[in-house]
N, CA and C atoms as an extended XYZ file, in Angstrom:
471
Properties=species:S:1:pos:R:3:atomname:S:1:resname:S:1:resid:I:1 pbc="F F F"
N        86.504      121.756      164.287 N   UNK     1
C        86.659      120.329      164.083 CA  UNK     1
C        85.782      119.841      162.931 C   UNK     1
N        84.351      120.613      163.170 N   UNK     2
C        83.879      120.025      161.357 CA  UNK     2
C        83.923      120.464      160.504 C   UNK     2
N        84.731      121.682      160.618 N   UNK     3
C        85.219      121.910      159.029 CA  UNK     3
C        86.376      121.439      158.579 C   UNK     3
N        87.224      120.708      159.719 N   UNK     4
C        88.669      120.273      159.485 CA  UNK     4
C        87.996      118.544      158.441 C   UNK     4
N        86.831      117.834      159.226 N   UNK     5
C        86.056      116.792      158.351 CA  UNK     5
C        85.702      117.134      157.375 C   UNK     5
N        85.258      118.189      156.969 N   UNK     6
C        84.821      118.864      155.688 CA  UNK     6
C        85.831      118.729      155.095 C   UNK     6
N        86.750      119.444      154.859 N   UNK     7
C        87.928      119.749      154.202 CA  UNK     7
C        88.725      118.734      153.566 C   UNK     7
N        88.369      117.915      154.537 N   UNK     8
C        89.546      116.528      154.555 CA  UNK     8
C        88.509      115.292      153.367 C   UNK     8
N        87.012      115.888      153.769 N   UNK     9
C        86.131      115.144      152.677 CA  UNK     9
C        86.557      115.260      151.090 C   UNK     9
N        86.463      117.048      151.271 N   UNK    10
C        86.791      117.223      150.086 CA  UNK    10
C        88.111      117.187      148.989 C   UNK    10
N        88.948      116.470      149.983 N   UNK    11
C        90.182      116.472      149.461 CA  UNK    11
C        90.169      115.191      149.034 C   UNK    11
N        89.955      114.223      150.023 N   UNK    12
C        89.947      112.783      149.273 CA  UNK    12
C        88.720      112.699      148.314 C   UNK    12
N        87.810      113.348      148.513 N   UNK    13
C        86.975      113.611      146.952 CA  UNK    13
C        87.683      113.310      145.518 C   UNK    13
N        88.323      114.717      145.602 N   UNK    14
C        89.501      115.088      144.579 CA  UNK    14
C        90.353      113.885      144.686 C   UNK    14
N        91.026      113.517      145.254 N   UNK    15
C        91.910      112.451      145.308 CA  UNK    15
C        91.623      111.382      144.628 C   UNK    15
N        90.195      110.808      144.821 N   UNK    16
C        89.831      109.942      144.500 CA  UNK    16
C        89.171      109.964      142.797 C   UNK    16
N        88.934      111.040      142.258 N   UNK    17
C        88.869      111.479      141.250 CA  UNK    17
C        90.081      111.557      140.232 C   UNK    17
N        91.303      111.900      140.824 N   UNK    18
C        92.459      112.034      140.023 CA  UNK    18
C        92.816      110.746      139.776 C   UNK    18
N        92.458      110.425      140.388 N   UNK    19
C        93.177      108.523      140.401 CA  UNK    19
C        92.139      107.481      139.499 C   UNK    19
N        91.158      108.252      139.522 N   UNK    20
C        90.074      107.912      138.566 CA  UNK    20
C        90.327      107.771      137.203 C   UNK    20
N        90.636      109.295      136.943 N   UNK    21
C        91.367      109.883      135.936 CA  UNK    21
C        92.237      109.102      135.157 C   UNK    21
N        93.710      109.005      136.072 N   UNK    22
C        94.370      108.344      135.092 CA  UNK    22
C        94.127      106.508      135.442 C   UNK    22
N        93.654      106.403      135.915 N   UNK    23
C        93.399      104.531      135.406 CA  UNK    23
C        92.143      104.485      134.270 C   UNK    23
N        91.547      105.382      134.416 N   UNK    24
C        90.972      105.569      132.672 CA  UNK    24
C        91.623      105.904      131.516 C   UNK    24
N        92.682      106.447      131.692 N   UNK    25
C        93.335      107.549      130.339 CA  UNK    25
C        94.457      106.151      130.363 C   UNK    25
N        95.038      105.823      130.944 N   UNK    26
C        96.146      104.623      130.903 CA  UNK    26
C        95.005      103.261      130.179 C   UNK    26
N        94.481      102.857      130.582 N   UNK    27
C        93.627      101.798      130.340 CA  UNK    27
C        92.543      102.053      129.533 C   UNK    27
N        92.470      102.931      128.914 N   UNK    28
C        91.311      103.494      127.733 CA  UNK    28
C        91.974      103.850      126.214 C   UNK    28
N        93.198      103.868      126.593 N   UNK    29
C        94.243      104.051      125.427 CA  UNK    29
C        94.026      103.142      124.022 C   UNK    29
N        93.889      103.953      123.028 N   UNK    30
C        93.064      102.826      121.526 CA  UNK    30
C        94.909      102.500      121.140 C   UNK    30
N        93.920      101.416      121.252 N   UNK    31
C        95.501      100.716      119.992 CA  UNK    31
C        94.820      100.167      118.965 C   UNK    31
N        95.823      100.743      117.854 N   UNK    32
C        95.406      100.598      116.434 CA  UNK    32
C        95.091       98.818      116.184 C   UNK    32
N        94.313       99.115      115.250 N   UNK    33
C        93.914       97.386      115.175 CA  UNK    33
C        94.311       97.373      113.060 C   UNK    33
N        94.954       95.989      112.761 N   UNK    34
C        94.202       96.341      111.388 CA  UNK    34
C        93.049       96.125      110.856 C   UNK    34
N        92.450       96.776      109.638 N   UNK    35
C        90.987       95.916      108.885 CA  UNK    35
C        91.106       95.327      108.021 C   UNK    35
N        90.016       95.689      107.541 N   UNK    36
C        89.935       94.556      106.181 CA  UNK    36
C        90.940       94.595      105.184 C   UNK    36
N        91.130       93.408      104.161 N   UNK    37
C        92.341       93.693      103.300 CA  UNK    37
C        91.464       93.199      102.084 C   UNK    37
N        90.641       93.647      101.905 N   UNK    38
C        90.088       93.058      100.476 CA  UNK    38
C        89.744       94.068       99.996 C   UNK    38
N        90.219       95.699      100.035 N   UNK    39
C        90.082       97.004       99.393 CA  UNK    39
C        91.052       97.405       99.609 C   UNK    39
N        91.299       98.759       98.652 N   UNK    40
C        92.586       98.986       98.113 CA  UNK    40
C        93.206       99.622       99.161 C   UNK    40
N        92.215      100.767       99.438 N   UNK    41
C        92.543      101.466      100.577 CA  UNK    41
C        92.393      100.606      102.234 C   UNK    41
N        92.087       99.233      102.543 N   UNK    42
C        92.369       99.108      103.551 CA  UNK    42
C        93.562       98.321      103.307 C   UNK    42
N        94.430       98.231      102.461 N   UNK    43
C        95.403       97.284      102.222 CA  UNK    43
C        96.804       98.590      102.578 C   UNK    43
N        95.918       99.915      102.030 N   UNK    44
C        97.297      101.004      102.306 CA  UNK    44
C        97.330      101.259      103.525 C   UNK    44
N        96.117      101.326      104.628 N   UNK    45
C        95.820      101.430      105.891 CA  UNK    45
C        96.547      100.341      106.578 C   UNK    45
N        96.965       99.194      106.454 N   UNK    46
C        97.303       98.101      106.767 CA  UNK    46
C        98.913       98.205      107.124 C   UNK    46
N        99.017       98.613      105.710 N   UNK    47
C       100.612       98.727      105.250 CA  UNK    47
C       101.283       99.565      106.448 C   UNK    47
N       100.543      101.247      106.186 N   UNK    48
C       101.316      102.002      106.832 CA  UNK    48
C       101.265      101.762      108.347 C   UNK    48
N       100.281      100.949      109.198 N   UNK    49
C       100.041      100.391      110.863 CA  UNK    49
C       101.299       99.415      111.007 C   UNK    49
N       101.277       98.447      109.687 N   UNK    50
C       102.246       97.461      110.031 CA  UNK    50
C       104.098       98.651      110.120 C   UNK    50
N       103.974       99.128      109.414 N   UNK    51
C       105.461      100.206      109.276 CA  UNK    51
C       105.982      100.627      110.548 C   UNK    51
N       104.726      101.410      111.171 N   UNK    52
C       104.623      102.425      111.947 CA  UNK    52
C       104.947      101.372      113.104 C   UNK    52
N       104.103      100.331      113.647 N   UNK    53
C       104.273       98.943      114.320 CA  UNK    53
C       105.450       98.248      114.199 C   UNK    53
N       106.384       98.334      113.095 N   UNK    54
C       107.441       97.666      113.002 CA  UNK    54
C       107.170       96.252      112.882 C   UNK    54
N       105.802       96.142      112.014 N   UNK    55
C       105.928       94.796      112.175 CA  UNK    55
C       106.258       94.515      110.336 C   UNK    55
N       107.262       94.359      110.167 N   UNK    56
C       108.042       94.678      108.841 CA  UNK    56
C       107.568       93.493      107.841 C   UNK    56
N       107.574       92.301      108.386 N   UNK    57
C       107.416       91.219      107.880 CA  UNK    57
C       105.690       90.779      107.133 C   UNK    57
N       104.857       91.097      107.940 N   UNK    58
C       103.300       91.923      107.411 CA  UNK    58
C       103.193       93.218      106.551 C   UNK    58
N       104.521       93.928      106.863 N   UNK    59
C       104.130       95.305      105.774 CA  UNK    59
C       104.973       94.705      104.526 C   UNK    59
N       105.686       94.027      104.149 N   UNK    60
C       105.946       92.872      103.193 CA  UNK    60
C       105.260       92.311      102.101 C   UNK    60
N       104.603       91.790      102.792 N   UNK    61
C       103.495       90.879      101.986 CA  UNK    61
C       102.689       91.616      101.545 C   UNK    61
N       102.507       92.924      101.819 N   UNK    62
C       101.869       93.581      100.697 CA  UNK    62
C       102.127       94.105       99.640 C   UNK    62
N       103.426       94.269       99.405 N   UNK    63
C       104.449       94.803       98.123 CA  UNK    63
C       104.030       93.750       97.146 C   UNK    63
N       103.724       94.392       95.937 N   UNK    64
C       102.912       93.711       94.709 CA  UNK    64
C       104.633       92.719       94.495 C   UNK    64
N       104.637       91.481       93.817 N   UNK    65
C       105.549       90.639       93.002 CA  UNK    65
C       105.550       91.289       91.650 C   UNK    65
N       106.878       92.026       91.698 N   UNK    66
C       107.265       93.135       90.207 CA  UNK    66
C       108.326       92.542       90.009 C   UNK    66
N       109.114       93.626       88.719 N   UNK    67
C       110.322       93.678       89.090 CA  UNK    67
C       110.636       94.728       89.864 C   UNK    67
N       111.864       94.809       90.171 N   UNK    68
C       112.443       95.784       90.853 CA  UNK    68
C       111.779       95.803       92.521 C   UNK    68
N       111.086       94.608       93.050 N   UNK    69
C       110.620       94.555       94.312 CA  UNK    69
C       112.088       94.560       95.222 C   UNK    69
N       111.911       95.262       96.023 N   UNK    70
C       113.156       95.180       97.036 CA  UNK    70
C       113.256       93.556       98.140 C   UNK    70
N       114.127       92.999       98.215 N   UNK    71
C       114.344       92.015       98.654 CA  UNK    71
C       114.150       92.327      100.162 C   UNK    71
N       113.519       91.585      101.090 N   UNK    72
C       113.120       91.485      102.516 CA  UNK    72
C       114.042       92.234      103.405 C   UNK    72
N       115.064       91.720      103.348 N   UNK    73
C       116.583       92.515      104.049 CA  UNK    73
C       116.677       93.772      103.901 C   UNK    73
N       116.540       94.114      102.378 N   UNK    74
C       117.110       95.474      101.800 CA  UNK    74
C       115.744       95.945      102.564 C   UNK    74
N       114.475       95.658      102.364 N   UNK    75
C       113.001       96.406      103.331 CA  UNK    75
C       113.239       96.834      104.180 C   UNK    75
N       113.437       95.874      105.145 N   UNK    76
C       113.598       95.873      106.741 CA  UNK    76
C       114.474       97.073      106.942 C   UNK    76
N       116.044       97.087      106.048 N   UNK    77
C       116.678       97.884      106.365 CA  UNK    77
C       116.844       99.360      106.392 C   UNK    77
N       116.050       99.473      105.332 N   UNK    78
C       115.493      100.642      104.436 CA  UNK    78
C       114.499      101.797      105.965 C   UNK    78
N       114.114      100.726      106.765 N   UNK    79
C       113.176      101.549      108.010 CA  UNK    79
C       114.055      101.303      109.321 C   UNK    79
N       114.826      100.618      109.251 N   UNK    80
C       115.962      100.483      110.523 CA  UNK    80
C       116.720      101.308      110.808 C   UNK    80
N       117.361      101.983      109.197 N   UNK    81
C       118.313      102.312      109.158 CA  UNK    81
C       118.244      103.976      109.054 C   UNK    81
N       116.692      104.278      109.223 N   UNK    82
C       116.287      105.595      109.380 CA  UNK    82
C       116.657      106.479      107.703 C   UNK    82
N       116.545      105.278      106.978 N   UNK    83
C       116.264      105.995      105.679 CA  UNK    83
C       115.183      105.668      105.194 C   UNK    83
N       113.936      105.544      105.682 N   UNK    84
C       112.895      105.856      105.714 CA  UNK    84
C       112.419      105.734      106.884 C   UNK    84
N       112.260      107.009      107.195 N   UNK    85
C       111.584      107.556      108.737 CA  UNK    85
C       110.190      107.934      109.007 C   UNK    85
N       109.407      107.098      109.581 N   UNK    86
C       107.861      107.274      109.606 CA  UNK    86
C       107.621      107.357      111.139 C   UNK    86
N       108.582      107.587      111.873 N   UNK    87
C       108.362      107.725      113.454 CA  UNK    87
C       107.371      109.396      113.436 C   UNK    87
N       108.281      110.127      113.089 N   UNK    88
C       107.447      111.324      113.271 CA  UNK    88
C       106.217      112.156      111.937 C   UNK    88
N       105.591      111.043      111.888 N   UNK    89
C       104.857      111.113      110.080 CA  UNK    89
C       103.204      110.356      110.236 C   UNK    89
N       102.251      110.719      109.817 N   UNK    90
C       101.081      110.018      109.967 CA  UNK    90
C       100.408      109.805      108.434 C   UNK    90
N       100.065      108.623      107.829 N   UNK    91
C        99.340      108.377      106.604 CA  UNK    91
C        97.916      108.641      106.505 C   UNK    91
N        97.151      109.547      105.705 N   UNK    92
C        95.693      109.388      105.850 CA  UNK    92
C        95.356      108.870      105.045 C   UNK    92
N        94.492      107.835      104.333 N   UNK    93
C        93.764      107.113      103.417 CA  UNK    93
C        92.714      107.958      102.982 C   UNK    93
N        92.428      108.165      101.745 N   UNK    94
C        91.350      108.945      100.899 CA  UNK    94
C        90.390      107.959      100.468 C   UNK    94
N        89.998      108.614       99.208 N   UNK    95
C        89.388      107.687       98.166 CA  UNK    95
C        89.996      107.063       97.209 C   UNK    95
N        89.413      106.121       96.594 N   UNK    96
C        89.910      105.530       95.736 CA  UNK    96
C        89.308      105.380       94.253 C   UNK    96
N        90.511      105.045       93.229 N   UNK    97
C        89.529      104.857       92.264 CA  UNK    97
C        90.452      104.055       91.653 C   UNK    97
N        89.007      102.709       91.119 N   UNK    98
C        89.319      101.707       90.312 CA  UNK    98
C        89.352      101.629       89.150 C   UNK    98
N        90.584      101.262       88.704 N   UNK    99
C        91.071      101.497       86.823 CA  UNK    99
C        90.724       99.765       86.402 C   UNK    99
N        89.913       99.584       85.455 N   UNK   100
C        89.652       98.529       85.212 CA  UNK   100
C        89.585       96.673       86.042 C   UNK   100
N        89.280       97.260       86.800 N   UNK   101
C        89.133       95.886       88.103 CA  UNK   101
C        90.412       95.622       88.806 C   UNK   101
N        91.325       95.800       87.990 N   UNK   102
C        93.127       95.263       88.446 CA  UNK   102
C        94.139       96.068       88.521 C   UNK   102
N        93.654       97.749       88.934 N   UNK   103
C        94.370       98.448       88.793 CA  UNK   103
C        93.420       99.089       90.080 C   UNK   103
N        94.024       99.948       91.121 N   UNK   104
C        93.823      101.170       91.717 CA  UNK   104
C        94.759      102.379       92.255 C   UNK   104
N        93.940      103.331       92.128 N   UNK   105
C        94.486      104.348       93.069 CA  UNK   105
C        93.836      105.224       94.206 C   UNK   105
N        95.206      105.324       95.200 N   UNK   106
C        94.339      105.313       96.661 CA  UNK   106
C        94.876      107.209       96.360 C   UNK   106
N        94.031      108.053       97.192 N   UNK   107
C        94.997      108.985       97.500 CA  UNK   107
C        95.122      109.280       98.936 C   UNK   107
N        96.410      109.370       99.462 N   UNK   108
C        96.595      109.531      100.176 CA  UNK   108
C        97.172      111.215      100.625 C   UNK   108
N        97.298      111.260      101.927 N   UNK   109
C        97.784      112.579      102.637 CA  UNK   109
C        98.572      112.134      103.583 C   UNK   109
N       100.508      112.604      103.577 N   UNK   110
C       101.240      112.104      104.096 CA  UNK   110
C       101.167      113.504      105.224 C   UNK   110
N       101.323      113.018      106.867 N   UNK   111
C       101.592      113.987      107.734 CA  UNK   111
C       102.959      113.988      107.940 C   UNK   111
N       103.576      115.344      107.545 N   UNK   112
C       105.016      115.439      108.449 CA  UNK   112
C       104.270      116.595      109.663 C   UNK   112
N       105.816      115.716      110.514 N   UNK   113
C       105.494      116.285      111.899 CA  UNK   113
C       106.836      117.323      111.719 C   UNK   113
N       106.702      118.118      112.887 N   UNK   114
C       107.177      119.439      112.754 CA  UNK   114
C       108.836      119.444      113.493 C   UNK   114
N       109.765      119.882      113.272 N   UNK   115
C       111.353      119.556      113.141 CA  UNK   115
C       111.896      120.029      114.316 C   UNK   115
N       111.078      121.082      115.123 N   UNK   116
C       111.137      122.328      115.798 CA  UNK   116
C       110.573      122.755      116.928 C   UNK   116
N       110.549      123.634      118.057 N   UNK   117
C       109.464      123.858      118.277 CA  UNK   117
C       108.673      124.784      118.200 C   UNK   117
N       109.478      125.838      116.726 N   UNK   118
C       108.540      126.768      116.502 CA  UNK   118
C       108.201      126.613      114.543 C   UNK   118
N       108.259      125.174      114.286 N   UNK   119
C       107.797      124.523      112.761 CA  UNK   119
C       106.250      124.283      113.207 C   UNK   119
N       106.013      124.121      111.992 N   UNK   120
C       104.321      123.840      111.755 CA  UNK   120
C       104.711      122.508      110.952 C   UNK   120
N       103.416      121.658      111.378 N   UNK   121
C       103.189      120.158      110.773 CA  UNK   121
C       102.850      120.760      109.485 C   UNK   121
N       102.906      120.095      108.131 N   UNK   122
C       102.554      120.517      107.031 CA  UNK   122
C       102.334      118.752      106.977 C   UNK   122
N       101.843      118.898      105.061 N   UNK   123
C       101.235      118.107      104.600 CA  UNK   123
C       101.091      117.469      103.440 C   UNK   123
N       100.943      116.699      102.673 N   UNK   124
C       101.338      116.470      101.315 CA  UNK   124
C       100.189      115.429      100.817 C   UNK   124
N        99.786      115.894       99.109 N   UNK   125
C        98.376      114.719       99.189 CA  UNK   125
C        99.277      113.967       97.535 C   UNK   125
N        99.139      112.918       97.577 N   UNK   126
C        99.548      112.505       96.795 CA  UNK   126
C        99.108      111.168       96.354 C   UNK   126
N        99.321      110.023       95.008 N   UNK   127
C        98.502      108.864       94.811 CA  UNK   127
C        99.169      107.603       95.396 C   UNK   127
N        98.561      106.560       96.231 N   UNK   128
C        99.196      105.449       96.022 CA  UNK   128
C        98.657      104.833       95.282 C   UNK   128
N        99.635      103.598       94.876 N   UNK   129
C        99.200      102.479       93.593 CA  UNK   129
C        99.221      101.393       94.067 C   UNK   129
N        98.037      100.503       93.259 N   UNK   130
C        97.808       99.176       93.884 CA  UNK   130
C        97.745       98.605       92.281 C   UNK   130
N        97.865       97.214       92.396 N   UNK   131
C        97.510       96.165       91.287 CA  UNK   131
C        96.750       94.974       92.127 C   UNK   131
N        95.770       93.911       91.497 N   UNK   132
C        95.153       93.186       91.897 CA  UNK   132
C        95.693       91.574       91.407 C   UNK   132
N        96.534       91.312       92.491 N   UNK   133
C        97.614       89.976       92.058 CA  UNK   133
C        96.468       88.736       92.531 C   UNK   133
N        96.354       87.871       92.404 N   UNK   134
C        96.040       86.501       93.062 CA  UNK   134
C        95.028       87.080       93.852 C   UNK   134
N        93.686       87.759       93.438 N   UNK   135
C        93.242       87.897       94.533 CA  UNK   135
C        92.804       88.699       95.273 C   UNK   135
N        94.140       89.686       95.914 N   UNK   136
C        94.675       90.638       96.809 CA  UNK   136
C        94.969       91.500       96.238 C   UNK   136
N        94.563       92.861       96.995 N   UNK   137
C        95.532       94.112       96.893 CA  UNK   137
C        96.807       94.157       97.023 C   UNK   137
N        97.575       94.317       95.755 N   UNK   138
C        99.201       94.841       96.193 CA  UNK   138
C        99.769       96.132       96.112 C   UNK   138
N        99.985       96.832       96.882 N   UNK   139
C       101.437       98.206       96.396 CA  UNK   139
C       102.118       98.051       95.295 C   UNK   139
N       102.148       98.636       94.551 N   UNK   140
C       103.087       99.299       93.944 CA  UNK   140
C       104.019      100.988       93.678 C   UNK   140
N       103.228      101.244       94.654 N   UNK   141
C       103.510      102.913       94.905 CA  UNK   141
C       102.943      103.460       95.761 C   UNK   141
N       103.641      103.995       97.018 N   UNK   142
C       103.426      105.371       98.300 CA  UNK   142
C       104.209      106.176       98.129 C   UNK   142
N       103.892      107.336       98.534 N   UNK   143
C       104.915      108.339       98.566 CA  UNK   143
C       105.782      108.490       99.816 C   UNK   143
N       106.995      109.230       99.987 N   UNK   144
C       107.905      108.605      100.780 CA  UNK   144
C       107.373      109.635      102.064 C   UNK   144
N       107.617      109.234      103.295 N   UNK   145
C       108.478      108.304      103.493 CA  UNK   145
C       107.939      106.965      103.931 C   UNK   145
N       107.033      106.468      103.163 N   UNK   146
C       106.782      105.023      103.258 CA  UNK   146
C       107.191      104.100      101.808 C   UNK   146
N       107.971      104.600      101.453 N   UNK   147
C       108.266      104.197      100.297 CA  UNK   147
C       109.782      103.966       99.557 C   UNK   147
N       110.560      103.461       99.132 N   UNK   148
C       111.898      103.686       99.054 CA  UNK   148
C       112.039      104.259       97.630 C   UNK   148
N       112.744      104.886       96.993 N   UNK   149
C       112.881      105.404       95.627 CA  UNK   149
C       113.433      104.562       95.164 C   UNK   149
N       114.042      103.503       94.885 N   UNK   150
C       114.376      102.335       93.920 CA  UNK   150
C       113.539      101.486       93.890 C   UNK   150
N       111.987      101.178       94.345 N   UNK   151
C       111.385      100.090       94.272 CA  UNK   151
C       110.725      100.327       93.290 C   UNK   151
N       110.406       99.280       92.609 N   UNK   152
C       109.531       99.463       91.337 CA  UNK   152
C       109.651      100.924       90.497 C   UNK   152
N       109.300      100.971       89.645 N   UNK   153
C       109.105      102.140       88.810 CA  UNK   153
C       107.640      102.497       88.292 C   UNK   153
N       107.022      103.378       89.259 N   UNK   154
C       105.464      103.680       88.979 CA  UNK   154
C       105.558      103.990       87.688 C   UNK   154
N       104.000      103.893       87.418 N   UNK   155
C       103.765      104.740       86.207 CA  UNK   155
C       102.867      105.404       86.828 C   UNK   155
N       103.220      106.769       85.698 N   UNK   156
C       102.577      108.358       86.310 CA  UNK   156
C       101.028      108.396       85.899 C   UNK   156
N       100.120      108.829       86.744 N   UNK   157
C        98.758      108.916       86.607 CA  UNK   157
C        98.653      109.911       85.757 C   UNK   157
């Protein structure tokens, strides 16, 4: 009989531990926040949260006023329509370097995720471009797939 109390201690022990467990891992969960937008690189950090977030209308307003800016609709659609796919893709922000006060470049490292389940994630490092409009950091260049190939026409570093 007291080892059947024992036993039964140690089970709701455990029990009470697992349940521990996940109301921490459920309720401890980071959700991305954005930062600052008064650097180049937190303006690309911004961009790619708002994408990834779908919050289309914030990843917007950061596209520099060019020509060749894609019109709001054609944006939106461009990530709706799974011709530009960032569901399975992660952006890393580098360093940066500033070309005469009104010019930068960020570099970034685009994550693709893997197709398969016997692919490997690979990786790609490449520049984004900013100009300094009114102020603010704007885009003018990511590499895809945060980026559409008819917008603007970079110039090559």
């Amino acid at each position: 009989m007291k080892q059947d109390r024992f036993l039964i201690g140690i089970l709701v022990f455990i029990g009470l531990l697992v349940i521990t467990a996940l109301v921490l891992f459920f309720v401890r969960q980071d959700i991305p926040q954005y930062g600052p937008e008064d650097t180049p690189e937190g303006v690309v950090r911004n961009y790619a949260l708002a994408v990834h977030q779908r919050d289309f209308a914030r990843a917007y307003g950061y596209l520099a006023e060019l020509d060749d800016k894609p019109t709001y609709d054609s944006f939106v659609q461009a990530f709706l329509s799974n011709q530009l796919d960032t569901s399975n893709n992660a952006l890393q922000v580098g360093e940066t370097q500033t070309l005469g006060g009104e010019e930068a470049w960020v570099t970034v490292t685009v994550l693709y995720g893997s197709s398969g389940p016997f692919s490997d994630r690979w990786s790609s490092s490449e520049t984004a471009r900013l100009v300094l409009q009114n102020g603010a950091w704007k885009i003018t260049y990511l590499p895809y797939p945060y980026w559409g190939w008819d917008w603007y026409q970079p110039l090559e570093p």
